[in-house]
N, C-alpha and C positions, 0 to 999 in steps of 0.2 A: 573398705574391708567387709565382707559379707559374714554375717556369723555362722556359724555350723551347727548344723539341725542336731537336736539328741537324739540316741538312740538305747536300746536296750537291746538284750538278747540273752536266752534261755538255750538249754540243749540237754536231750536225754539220749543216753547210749540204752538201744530196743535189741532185746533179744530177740529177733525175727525180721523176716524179711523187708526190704523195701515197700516191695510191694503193697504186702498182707498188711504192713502198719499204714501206706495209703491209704489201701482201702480204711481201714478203719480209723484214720483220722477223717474222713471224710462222712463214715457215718456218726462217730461221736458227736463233731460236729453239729450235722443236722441233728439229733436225737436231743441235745443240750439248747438249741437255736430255735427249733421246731421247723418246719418245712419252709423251705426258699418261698418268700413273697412272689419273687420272680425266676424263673429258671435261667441259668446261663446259657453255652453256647458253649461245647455241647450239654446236654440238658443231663442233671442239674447243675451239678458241681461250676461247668466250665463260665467264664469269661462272661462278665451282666450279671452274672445269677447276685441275688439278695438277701440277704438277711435282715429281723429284725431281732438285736440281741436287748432282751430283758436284764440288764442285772440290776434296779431296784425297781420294785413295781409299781413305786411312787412316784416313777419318771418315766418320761418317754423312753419309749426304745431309741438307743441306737440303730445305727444304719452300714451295713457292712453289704459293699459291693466285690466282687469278685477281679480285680483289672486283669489276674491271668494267672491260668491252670497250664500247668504242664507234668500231668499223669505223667511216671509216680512221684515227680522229686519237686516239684517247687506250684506254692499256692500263694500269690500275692492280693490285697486286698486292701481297702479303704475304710476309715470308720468315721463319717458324717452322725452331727445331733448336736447335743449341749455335750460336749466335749471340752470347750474352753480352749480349743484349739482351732489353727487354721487347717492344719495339716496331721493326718494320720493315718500311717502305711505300713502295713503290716504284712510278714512273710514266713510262712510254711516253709520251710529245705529239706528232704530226706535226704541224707549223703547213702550213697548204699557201700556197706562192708563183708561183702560174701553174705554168709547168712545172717548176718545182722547188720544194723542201720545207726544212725545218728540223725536225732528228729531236733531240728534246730526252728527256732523264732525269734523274731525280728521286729521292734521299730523304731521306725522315725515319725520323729513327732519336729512341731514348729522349733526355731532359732531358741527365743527367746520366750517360753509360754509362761501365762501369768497362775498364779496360785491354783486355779481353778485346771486349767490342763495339765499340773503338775500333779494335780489329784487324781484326775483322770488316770495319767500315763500312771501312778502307784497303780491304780485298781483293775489297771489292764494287766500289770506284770503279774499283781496276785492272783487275777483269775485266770491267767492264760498258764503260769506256774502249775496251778492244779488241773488244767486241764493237760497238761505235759505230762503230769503221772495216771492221770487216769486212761490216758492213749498209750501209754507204754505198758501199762498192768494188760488192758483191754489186747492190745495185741501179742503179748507174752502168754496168756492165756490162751 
């Protein structure tokens, strides 16, 4: 019997377009991350591109790759480091609704992770939580 990966998932209903809140999930993003180590394919956002996410600065950065852009609705991605995990995938959705949108995310993380990637996957929901209201102010504005 194989165990089944865990997951989570957040979702905010955006007063505004599709579009208008890609784009600026995509610059929030970058402005919180700091500029791509590596640029994707197409440059920057897309497919390869890198990041290295700081959230304490007592530790390494995390390592967030890009595995695939598809301007406006969906951003999926990987987050290698001291993670405490084998596995971590994470996913962008903009559903479009006429003139407004639903900004959904997503992960999966290992079967079975141990205390340490369980800490992890809390500190991802927290941070990515706030970064869900701050991409929906930012693009309602």
């Amino acid at each position: 019997m194989t165990d089944k990966h865990i997951s989570r998932s957040l979702e905010r209903h955006v007063m505004a377009t599709r579009p208008h809140t890609w784009e600026v999930m995509l610059r929030e993003i970058e402005s919180m991350a700091g500029p791509y180590i590596v640029e994707g394919e197409p440059a920057p956002h897309g497919a390869g591109a890198v990041l290295h996410l700081v959230l304490d600065p007592a530790r390494p950065p995390f390592v967030e790759t890009v595995l695939s852009s598809e301007p406006p609705w969906r951003r999926a991605y990987k987050v290698e480091g001291d993670t405490g995990l084998d596995m971590c995938h994470g996913t962008f959705v903009i559903r479009d609704d006429g003139p407004e949108c639903h900004l959904i995310w997503g992960v999966v993380i290992d079967p079975d992770p141990g205390p340490e990637g369980l800490v992890f996957l809390d500190l991802a929901v927290e941070v990515t939580d706030r970064f869900l209201d701050h991409v929906m102010v930012a693009a309602e504005s």
